[in-house]
N, C-alpha and C positions, 0 to 999 in steps of 0.2 A: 504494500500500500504506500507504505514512505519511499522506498524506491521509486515510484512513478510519479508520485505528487513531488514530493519535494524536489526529485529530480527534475523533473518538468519544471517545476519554478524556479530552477536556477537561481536559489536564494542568495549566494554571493555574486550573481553576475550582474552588470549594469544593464538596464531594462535598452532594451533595442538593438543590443551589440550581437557580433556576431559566435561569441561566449555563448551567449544563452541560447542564439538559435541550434548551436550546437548540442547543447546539453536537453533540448526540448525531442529535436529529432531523434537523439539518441534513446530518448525516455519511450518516447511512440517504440521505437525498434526494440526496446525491452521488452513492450506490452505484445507486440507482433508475436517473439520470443512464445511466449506464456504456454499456447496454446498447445505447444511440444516440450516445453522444457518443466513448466511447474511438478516440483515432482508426486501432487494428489491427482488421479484421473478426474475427480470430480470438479477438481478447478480448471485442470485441464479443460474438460469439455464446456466447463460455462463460459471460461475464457473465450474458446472457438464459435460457443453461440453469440457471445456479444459481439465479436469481431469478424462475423460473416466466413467463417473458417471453418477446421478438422480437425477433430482434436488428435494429438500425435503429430501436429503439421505447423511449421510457423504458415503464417500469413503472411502473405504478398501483395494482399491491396493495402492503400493507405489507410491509417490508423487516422480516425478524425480526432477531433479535441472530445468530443463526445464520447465519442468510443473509451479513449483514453481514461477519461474518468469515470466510465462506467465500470473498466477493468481494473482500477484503482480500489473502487466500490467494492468489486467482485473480490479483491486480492482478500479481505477481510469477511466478507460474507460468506465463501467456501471454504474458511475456518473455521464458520461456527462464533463470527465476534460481530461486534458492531461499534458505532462512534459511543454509544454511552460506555462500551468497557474502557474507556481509557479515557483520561485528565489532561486535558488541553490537546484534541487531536493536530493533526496536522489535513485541514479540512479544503477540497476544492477552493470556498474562499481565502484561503493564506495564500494563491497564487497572484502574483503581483500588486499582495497587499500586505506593506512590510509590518504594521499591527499587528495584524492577524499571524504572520510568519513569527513576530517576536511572543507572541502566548505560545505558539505552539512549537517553542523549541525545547521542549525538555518532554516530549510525552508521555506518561509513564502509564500501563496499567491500573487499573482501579480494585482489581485483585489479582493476587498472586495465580501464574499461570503454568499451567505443566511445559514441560520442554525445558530446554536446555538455556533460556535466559529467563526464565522462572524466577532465579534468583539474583539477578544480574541490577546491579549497581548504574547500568546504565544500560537497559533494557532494548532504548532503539538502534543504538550501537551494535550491541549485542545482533536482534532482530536483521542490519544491515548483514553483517557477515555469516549468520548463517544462513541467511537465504542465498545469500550470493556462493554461497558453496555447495548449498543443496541444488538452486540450478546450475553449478557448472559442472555437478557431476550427472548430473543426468542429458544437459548438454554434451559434453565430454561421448559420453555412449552415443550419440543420436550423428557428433560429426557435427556438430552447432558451435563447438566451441569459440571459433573466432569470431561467429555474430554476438553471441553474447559478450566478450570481450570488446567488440565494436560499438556495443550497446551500453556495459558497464560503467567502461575505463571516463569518457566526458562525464559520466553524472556523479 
């Protein structure tokens, strides 16, 4: 979820530059990503219905701004979580609203969560690196590796 929101809002780049259009395309080609790389089939496949795709399959049409946040939306709801489990999310509107971005830099859950940053001290942190490891091992199998790396590395 933070992956693609916050990456999309390229919260340290200067708004218009070519910084951020970088780090916005690169967000969309994470979300492309998804539909093959997430490693639950059930996200998998939702992924692929919101973005006109197959699950198992990245997606080759363009990713709209819509779509984008709808699979931002999805990234948290084929978990089983939603905005009220967590304190100050990081919500569609903190995108090119530095307010909104300054509440929601520290998001932490509102209860203690199973998994591996359950107990993590700095929880979205934690959340960044393991997902980025759980998709590039499944990347990794699929022969996706360098788009995700392509996708990653600007956000």
């Amino acid at each position: 979820h933070d992956l693609l929101l916050a990456g999309y809002a390229g919260i340290f780049m200067k708004s218009d530059s070519a910084g951020l259009l970088e780090v916005q395309i690169a967000s969309k080609k994470l979300a492309a990503l998804l539909p093959a790389i997430h490693p639950l089939e059930r996200c998998r496949e939702r992924f692929a219905q919101i973005l006109g795709g197959t699950a198992g399959s990245p997606v080759l049409t363009e990713v709209t701004n819509d779509m984008h946040i709808n699979v931002a939306g999805e990234a948290w709801h084929c978990l089983a979580l939603v905005e009220e489990d967590f304190k100050n999310p990081f919500l569609p509107n903190a995108i090119g609203n530095f307010e909104a971005y300054k509440a929601a830099k520290m998001t932490v859950p509102k209860r203690t969560l199973n998994g591996l940053c359950g107990q993590s001290a700095w929880p979205r942190t934690c959340s960044y690196w393991v997902s980025m490891h759980l998709l590039a091992a499944r990347a990794d199998l699929l022969l996706l590796g360098h788009q995700l790396l392509d996708a990653l590395i600007p956000i």
